[in-house]
N, C-alpha and C positions, 0 to 999 in steps of 0.2 A: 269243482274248485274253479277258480280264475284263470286256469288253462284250459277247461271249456268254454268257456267265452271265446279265446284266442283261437282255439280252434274252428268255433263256427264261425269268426270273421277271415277267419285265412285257410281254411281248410285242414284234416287233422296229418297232413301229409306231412314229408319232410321240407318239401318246396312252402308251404306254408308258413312251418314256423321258421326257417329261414326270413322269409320275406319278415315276419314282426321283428325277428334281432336287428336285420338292417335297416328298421325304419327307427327303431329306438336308437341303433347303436350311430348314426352317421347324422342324425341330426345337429347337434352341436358342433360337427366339422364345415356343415354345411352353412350353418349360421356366420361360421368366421370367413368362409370363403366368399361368403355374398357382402361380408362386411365390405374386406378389401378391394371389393369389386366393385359395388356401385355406394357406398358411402363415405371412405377415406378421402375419395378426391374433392368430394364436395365439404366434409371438415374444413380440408385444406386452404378454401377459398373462404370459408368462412373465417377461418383463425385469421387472416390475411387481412382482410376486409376491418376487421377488430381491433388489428396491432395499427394499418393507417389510421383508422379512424382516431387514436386514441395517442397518434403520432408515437409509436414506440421502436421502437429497433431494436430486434431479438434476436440471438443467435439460436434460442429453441424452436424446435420446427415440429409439425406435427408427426414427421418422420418417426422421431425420436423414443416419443411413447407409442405409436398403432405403429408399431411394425410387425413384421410374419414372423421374426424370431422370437418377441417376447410373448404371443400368442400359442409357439408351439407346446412348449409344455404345458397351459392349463386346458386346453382343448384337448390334448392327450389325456391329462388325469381323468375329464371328464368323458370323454371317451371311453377310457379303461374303466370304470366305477359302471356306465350305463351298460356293456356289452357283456361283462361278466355278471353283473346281477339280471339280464335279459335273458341269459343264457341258461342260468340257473334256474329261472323263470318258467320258460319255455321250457325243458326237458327236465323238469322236477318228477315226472313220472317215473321218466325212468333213471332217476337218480335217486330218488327215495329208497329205493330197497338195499342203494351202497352206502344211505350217510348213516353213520353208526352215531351211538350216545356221543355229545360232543359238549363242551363247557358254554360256548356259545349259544345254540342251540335248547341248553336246558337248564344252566345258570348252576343254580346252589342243589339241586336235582341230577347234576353230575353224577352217573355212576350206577343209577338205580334204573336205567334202561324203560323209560319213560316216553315212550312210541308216541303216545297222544299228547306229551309238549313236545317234540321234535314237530309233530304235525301241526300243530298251533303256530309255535314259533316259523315255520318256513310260509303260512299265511299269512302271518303279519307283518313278517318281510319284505312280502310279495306287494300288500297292499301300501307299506310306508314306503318302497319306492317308487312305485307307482303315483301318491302324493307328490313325493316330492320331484319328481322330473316333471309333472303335468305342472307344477308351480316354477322348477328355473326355465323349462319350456316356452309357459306363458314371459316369464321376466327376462327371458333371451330376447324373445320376438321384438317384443315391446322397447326393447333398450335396443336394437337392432334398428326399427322404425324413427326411433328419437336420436339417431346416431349418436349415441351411447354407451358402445360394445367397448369395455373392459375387460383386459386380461382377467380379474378379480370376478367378471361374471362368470366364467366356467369355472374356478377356485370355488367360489360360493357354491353354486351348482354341484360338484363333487362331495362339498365336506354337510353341504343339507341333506344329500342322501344317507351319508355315513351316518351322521347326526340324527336322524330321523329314525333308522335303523336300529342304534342303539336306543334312544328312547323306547321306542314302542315295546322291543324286546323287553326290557324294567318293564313298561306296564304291565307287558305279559303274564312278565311271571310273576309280578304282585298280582294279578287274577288268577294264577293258577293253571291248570290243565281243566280241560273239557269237564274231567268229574267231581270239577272243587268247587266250592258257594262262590255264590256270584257276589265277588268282593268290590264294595263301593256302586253296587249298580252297573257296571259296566261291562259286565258279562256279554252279554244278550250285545252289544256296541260292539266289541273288539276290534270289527273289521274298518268299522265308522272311525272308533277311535285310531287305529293302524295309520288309515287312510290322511288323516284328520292332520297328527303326529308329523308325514313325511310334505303336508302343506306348512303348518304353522311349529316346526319342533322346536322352538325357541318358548313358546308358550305352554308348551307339555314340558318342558326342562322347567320350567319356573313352577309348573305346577308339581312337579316332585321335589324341589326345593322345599315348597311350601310343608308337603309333608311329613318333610326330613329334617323343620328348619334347626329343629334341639340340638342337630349334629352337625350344621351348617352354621360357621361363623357368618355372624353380617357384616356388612361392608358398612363402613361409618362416614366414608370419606361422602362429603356433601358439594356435590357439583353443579346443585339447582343453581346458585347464583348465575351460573356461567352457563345453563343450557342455551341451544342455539334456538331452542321453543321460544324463547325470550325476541327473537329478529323477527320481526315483522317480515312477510313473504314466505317464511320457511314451514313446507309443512313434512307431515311426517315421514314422504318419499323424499323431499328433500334430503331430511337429515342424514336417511340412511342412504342416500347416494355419498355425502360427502364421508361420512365414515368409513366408507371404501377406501377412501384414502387418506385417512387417520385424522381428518378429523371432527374430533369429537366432544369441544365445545368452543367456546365463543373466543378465547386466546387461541386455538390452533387454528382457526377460522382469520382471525385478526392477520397472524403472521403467516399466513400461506399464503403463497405466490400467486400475487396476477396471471404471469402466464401459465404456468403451470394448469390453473383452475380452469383457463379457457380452453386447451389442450385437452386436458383428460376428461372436460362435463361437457355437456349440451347446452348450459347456461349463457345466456347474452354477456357480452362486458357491463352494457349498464347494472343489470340485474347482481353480478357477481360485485360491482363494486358499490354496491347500496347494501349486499350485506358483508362487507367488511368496513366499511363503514360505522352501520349498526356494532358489528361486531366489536369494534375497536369503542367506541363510546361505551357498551358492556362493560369494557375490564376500567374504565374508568369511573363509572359511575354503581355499577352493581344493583344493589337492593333501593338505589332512587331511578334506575332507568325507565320506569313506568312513571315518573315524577315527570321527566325529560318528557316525556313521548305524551304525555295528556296536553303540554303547553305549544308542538308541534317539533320539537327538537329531536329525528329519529336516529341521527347518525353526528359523526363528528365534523362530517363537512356542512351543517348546520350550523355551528361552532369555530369555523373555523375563517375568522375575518380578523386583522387587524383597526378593524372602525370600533369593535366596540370601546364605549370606553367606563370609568368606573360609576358611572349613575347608570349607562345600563345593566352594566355587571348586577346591579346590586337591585335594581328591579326585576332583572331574571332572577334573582334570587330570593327574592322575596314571593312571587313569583309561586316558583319550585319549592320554594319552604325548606331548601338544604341552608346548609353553613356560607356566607359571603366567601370565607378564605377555600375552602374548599371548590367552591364552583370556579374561581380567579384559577387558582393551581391546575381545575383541570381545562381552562382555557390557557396557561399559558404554557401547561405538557402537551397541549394539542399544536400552536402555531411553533414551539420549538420542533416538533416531530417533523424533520425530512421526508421521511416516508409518507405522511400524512398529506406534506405541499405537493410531492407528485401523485399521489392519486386524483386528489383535488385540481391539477391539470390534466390528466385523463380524462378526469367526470366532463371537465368541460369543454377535450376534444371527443368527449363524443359527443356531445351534444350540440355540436358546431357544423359537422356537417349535413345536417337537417336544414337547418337554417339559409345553409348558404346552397344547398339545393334546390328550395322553395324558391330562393331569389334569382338563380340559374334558370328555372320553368318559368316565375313571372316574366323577366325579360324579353326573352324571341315573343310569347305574347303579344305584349306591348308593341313591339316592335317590327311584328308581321305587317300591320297596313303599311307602314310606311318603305317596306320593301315591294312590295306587290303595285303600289302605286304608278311607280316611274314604268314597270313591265308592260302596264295596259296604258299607261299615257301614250310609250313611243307607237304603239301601230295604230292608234289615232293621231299622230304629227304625220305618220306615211302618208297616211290618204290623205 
């Protein structure tokens, strides 16, 4: 089994499997310790750098959210999730002959003292978290590297094991024990499938959905208009970074916080305010935003001039092929929107100190002969 393996990489001794618990079980503490250690400070400077640029004055600070106390419980959870199923892991040999019939373990088989699914069931345990820590492992590092590291990454991390765990177990036992037909083909798989499950369990939950759908009500409610698939920039890591923090389509996007969004992403200001932008033109325009975006109009600060006047209203309109009264309305819900006027001066303090940087380095340039001049004139006036 799988603790042959463990064995011939760490030896079959006790110092062995030791040494695997401690390298599954302290990784995730290790991760947060090197957060606050070598990437909090440089956020710091970054968020800073962001709010002048963009002339703001905040009383939120990066303090606020990446601190060591709102980290300590979900690096605990995840902690506690890795070290007790590591453990179980590790000294399954000599625990197998104390776990007796158990409801877990053996599902609707409960009772009937069924050795060869207890022993199924504790392999594909073994291999679903296995999946799933090699996967929040990789998406630790990785969001670790892009200083990134949310409390919510070790939450995640915790409940995709759980999650993974209990899926495979279902598959399990709709495949049965060792001496049942190989139901659906996937006998002969189990360990792939297991494995497979504690990578992607979102994707094996929707595949037993699918199975089950007769007893499954669907969900009616229609969100496409408003997905953030719709924002030009956003791809599919995007989205599910911001879903971390709720949200999850184009209106919770719209009304979510400037700072906040700088704070807890990796995201540039420009970048985050081109898609709330986008975003905000979404809840205004909906099933023509693709009308807007073929003409070059991708956002509301596009829209957002008082020059235009009713001949060109009515040529974008004609244009766009929407309604004249409707495109007017949502130009003039757009220049009423305060909120809208200050982003639209952010957009363009950040894009001002570019500018006046470029013109800062032209200068001394220019300006270098004419200092250097007078330097070598006077010790030719000496002699």
């Amino acid at each position: 089994m799988l603790l042959g393996i463990f064995d011939g990489m760490a030896g079959s001794g006790l110092a062995g499997r030791l040494m695997i618990m401690f390298i599954f079980s302290v990784f995730f503490p290790l991760t947060a310790i090197s957060y606050f250690r070598y990437m909090v400070p440089k956020k710091k400077k970054e968020y800073q750098k962001s709010l002048d640029d963009m002339g703001i004055n905040s009383s939120k600070k990066v303090e606020d959210i990446h601190s060591a106390v709102r980290f300590l419980l979900p690096v605990s959870f995840a902690f506690s999730i890795c070290f007790l199923a590591i453990f179980y892991i590790v000294f399954a040999d000599r625990l197998i002959s104390d776990i007796g019939d158990s409801v877990i373990l053996t599902g609707a088989s409960f009772g009937e003292g069924n050795t060869a699914l207890i022993t199924q069931s504790i392999s594909v345990l073994t291999y679903a978290f296995l999946g799933g820590f090699i996967w929040s492992a990789t998406n630790t590092i990785r969001r670790l590297i892009a200083n990134d590291l949310a409390p919510s990454v070790y939450y995640s991390a915790g409940i995709r094991i759980l999650l993974a765990s209990v899926v495979a177990l279902v598959l399990s036992f709709l495949l049965g024990d060792k001496s049942a037909p190989d139901f659906l083909g996937f006998k002969s798989s189990l360990a792939a499938i297991a494995f497979l499950t504690g990578m992607f369990p979102e994707r094996f939950l929707q595949y037993l959905i699918k199975v089950f759908q007769k007893f499954v009500d669907p969900d009616n409610l229609n969100t496409d208009q408003l997905s953030l698939y719709h924002i030009q920039g956003i791809s599919m890591q995007h989205k599910e970074r911001l879903e971390e923090m709720g949200i999850d389509n184009a209106q919770n996007l719209a009304t979510a916080s400037l700072t906040q969004l700088l704070i807890e992403t990796p995201y540039k200001s420009r970048q985050l305010l081109d898609w709330i932008g986008q975003a905000k033109l979404l809840c205004y325009a909906k099933d023509d935003m693709k009308k807007f975006q073929s003409v070059g109009i991708r956002s509301v600060f596009d829209l957002f001039s008082p020059k235009k006047t009713g001949s060109s209203m009515q040529q974008m309109s004609n244009d766009l092929g929407i309604n004249s009264s409707l495109l007017h309305n949502i130009h003039d819900q757009i220049m009423a929107d305060r909120g809208i006027n200050s982003l639209y001066q952010f957009l363009n303090g950040v894009n001002t100190p570019d500018d006046e940087q470029e013109q800062k380095v032209k200068k001394p340039l220019s300006a270098a002969p004419l200092k250097k001049s007078p330097k070598t004139a006077k010790p030719e006036e000496k002699k």
